[in-house]
C-alpha positions in Angstrom: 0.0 0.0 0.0 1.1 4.0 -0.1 1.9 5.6 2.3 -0.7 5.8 5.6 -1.9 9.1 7.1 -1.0 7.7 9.9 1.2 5.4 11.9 1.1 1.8 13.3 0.5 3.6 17.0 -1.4 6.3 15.7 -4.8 5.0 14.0 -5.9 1.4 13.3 -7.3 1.8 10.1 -5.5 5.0 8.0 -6.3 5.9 5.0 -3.7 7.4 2.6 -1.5 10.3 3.2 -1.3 12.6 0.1 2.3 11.1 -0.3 0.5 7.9 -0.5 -1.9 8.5 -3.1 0.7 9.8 -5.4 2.5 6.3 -5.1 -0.6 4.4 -5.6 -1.1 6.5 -8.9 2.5 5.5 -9.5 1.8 2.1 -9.1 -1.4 1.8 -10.3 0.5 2.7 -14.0 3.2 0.6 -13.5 0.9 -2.6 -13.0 -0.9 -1.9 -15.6 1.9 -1.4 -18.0 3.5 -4.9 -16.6 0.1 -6.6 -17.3 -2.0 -6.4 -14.4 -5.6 -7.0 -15.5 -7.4 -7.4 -11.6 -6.6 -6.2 -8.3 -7.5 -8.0 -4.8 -7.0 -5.7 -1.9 -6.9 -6.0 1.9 -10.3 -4.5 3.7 -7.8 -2.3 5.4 -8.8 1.6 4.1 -4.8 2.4 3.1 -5.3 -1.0 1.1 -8.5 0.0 -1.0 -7.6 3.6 -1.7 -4.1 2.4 -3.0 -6.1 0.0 -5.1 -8.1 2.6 -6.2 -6.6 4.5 -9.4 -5.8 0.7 -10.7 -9.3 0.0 -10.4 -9.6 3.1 -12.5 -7.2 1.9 -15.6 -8.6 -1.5 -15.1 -12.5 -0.9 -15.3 -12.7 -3.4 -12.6 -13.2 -3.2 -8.9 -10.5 -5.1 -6.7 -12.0 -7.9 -4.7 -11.8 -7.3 -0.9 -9.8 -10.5 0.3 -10.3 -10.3 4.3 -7.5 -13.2 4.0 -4.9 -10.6 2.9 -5.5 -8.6 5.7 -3.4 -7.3 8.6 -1.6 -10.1 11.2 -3.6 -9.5 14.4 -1.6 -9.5 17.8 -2.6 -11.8 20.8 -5.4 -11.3 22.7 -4.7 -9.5 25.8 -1.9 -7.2 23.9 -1.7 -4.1 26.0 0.6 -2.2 23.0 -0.2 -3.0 19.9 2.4 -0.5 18.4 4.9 -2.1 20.5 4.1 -5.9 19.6 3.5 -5.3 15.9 7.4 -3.6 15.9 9.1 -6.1 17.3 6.7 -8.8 15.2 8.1 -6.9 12.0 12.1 -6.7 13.0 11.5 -10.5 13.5 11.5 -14.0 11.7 8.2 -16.1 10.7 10.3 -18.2 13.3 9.8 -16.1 16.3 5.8 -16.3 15.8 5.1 -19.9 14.9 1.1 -19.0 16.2 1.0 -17.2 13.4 2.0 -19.9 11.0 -1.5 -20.5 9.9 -2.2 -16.5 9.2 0.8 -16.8 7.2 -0.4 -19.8 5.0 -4.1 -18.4 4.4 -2.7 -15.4 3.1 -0.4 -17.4 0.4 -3.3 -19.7 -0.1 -5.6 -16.7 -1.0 -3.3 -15.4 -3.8 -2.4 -18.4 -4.7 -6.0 -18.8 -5.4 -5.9 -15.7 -7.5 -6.4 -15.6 -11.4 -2.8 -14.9 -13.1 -2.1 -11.1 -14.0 -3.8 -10.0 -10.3 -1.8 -7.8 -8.3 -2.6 -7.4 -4.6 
């Protein structure tokens, strides 16, 4: 996705800085020059609004793919801010509960038709 309005610590579901949808613009031609012809986004709102100007070039709507969507933190986090930074500095390794996040998101674009972008 572009860049969010806001950070990890700051907002739990951002949309796009003005930064951000000049990169999703940016990408949005790039994919479709490469030979994008769908796009499947996270329901996160930074997610759809980079999707957005693709959507525009493609004449399609992305498909909302809940399985795509952010890795949630254990129940009973008291920081989220704190536990997603250490979760990204890590390895897959370090959260094997999450092992089964990890594969439903592969499987779901996996799934996908070729020439998606996500």
């Amino acid at each position: 996705h572009g860049e969010a309005a806001a950070g990890w610590g700051e907002h739990l579901d951002p949309g796009l800085s003005a930064l951000g949808r000049t990169q999703a613009e940016g990408a949005a031609r790039r994919l479709a020059e490469a030979g994008a012809r769908a796009a499947g986004s996270s329901p996160m709102r930074r997610c759809i609004e980079t999707a957005q100007p693709f959507e525009r070039l493609a004449g399609a709507a992305a498909a909302i793919l809940p399985a795509v969507g952010e890795i949630r933190e254990p129940p009973g986090t008291a920081d989220r801010h704190a536990w997603l930074s250490g979760a990204m500095t890590g390895a897959w390794s370090d959260l094997p509960t999450y092992e089964g996040w990890r594969r439903a998101v592969l499987a779901a674009v996996e799934a996908l038709p070729d020439e998606t972008a996500v």
